[in-house]
C-alpha positions, 0 to 999 in steps of 0.5 A: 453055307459057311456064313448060315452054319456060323450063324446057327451052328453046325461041325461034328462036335455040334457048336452052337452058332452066333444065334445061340452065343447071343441068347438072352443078349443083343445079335447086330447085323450091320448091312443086312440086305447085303446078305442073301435071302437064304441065310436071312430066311434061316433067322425066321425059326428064332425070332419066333421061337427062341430057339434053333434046331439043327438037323444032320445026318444021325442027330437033331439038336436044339439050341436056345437063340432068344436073342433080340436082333438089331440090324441096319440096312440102306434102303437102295443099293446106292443108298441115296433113295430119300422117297425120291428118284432125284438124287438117287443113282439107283432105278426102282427095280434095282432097289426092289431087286436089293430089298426082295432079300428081306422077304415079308416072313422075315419083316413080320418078325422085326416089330420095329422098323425105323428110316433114319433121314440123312443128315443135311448140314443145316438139320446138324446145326438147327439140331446144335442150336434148337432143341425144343425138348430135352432127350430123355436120359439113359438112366429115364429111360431104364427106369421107365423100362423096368417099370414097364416090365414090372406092370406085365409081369405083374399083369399076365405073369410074363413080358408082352412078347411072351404072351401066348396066341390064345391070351393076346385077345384077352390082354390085348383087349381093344374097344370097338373103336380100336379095333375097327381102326386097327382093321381098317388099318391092318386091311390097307396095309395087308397085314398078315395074321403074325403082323397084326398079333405083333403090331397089337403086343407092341401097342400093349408095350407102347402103352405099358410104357405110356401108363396106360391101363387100356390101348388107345388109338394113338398106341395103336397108330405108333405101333403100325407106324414102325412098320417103315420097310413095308411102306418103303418097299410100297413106296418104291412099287409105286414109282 
């Protein structure tokens, strides 16, 4: 309960909680499945409202909790599972029983999901020695950011993740083929009605990104290939 009120806020004098003091700023939360389902859950209103209410006895208070959650997790308790048993300490259920704390409300509000292979010595030094392209620089990337926002600003008035439901069909539009892809795709990978809605603004984005007027299947691929968790977890189901 201490570490859910730390988080939101709470006390007599009302005080706003981690969420609300990284409004408009970064909130990391390093080993988030070591926190429980409870306290995860609590994170759910926020990320889709960008706000907190906190109701006591005697009052109801809203404080503003736009903030952009970054977490990092292991993806078994041993943290050795690769998609493979082999040189894993840890049994299918124990890893499913660690996961089930992420509950799939809560996935389908983190619109990009990353597995980050473990580093062997030799990838460390094929990656000193031989690097076919040059990564991109900090300040590129901010450039090729701030060119993005200026696009959606310019296009609809506002960022792509603040696109009402009513609006996104019509900014968001797909051809005849995308939108059967994402369909087909959305169908194996049994996405809900917020994931599919947030899987098509962020191929808005990787598009916007891309220059791009419309969304392309190749958009439309990266953004549901960013859902890592949802095929890790059907992954582990599987064995």
């Amino acid at each position: 309960m201490n570490l859910i009120c730390e988080l939101t806020g709470t006390g007599n004098s009302v005080r706003p909680g981690e969420i609300s003091l990284a409004n408009n700023a970064l909130l990391f939360l390093d080993e988030f499945s070591e926190f429980s389902r409870h306290v995860l859950d609590c994170l759910r209103e926020p990320l889709e409202s960008g706000e907190i209410t906190i109701s006591r006895a005697g009052y109801n208070v809203k404080f503003p909790a736009n903030f952009q959650l970054v977490c990092a997790l292991n993806p078994s308790p041993c943290g050795q599972f690769d998609g493979s048993l082999a040189n894993c300490r840890s049994t299918p259920d124990q890893i499913l029983k660690y996961l089930s704390k992420l509950s799939g409300p809560l996935l389908d509000r983190i619109d990009i999901q990353v597995m980050v292979p473990r580093e062997t010595e030799s990838m460390s030094l094929n990656g000193a020695t031989k690097q076919n392209n040059q990564p991109m620089t900090t300040s590129q990337a901010k450039n090729l950011v701030e060119k993005a926002r200026l696009r959606q600003i310019r296009r609809q008035g506002c960022l792509n993740s603040e696109i009402k439901p009513k609006a996104l069909k019509q900014i968001c539009e797909l051809s005849e083929k995308t939108e059967a892809f994402l369909a087909t795709a959305s169908e194996k990978m049994k996405l809900s009605h917020r994931a599919y809605h947030r899987t098509l603004r962020l191929a808005r984005t990787i598009a916007d990104l891309a220059d791009s007027e419309v969304i392309e299947q190749q958009h439309l691929a990266e953004a549901l290939n960013y859902r890592a968790l949802d095929r890790l977890i059907d992954q582990v189901q599987s064995l």
